[in-house]
C-alpha positions as CSV (number, residue, x, y, z in Angstrom):
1,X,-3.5,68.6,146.1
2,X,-4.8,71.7,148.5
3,X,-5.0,75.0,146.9
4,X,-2.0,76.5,148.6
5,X,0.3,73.5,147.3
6,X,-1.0,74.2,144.2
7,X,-0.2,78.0,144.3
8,X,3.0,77.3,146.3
9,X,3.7,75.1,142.9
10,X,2.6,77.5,140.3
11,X,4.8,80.4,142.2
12,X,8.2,78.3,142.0
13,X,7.7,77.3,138.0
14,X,7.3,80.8,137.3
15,X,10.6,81.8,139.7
16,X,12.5,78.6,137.5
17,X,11.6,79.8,134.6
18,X,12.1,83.8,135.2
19,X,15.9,83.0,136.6
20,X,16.1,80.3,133.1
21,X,15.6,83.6,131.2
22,X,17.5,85.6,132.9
23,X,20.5,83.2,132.4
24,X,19.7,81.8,128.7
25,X,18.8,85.0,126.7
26,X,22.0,86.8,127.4
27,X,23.7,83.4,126.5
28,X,21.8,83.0,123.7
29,X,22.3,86.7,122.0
30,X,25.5,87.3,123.0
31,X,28.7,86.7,120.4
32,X,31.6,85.3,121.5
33,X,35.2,88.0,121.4
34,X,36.3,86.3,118.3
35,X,32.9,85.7,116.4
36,X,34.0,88.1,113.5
37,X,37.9,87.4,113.4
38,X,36.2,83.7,113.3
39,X,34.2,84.8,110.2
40,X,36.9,86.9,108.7
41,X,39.2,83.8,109.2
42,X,36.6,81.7,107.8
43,X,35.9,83.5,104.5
44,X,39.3,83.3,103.8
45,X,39.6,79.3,104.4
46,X,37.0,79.1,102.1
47,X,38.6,81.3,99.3
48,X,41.3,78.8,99.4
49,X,43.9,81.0,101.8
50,X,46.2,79.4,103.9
51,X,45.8,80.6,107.2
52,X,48.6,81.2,109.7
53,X,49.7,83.5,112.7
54,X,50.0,86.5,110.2
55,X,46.2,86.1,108.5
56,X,44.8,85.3,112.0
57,X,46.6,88.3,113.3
58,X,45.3,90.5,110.7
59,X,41.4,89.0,111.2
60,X,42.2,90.0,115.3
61,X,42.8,93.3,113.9
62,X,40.1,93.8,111.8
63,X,37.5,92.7,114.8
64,X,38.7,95.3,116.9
65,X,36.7,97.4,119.0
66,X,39.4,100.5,117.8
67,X,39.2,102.5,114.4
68,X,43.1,102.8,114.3
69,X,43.6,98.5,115.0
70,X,40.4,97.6,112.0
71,X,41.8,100.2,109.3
72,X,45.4,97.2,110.5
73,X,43.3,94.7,108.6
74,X,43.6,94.9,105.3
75,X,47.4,96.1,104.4
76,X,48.4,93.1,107.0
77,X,46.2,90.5,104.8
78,X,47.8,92.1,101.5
79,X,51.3,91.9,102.9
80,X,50.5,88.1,104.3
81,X,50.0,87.7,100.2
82,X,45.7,87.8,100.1
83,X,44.5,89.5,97.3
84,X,43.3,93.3,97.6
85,X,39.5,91.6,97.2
86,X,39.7,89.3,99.2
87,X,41.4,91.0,102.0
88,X,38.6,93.4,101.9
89,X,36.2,90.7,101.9
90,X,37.5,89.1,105.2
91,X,38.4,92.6,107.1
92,X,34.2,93.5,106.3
93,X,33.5,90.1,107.7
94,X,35.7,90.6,110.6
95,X,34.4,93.9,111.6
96,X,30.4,94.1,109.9
């Protein structure tokens, strides 16, 4: 192999593997839209809820971007019937 194959080589694993990064580290950190209504959802499987439109509804809430829709979370998952604990559990979880 001549040195300038060798170079020419060299020059497009390092382009490979800067565009790679470039397109797996974002991938990689970033959270998908529902990640915390997931969670909040999640919690409240575990704790033995039953989950429907209203406690999904109230998780979507409690992962949103605005103050006014979060502070939605938690009187929607005490009127869907989830304890006062518990809903404030799962609206922290949605929104951490």
């Amino acid at each position: 192999m001549t040195q300038t194959t060798h170079r020419a080589i060299r020059a497009l694993a390092a382009a490979a593997v800067l565009a790679l990064t470039t397109i797996v580290i974002p991938v990689a950190i970033a959270t998908p839209a529902s990640a915390t209504e997931a969670q909040c959802v999640d919690y409240l499987r575990r704790e033995g809820v039953m989950i429907g439109p209203k406690v999904r509804n109230a998780c979507d809430q409690g992962a949103s971007s605005s103050f006014v829709e979060r502070q939605a979370c938690f009187p929607l998952l005490v009127r869907a019937g989830v304890s006062d604990g518990k809903a404030s559990d799962a609206c922290s979880y949605a929104y951490p």
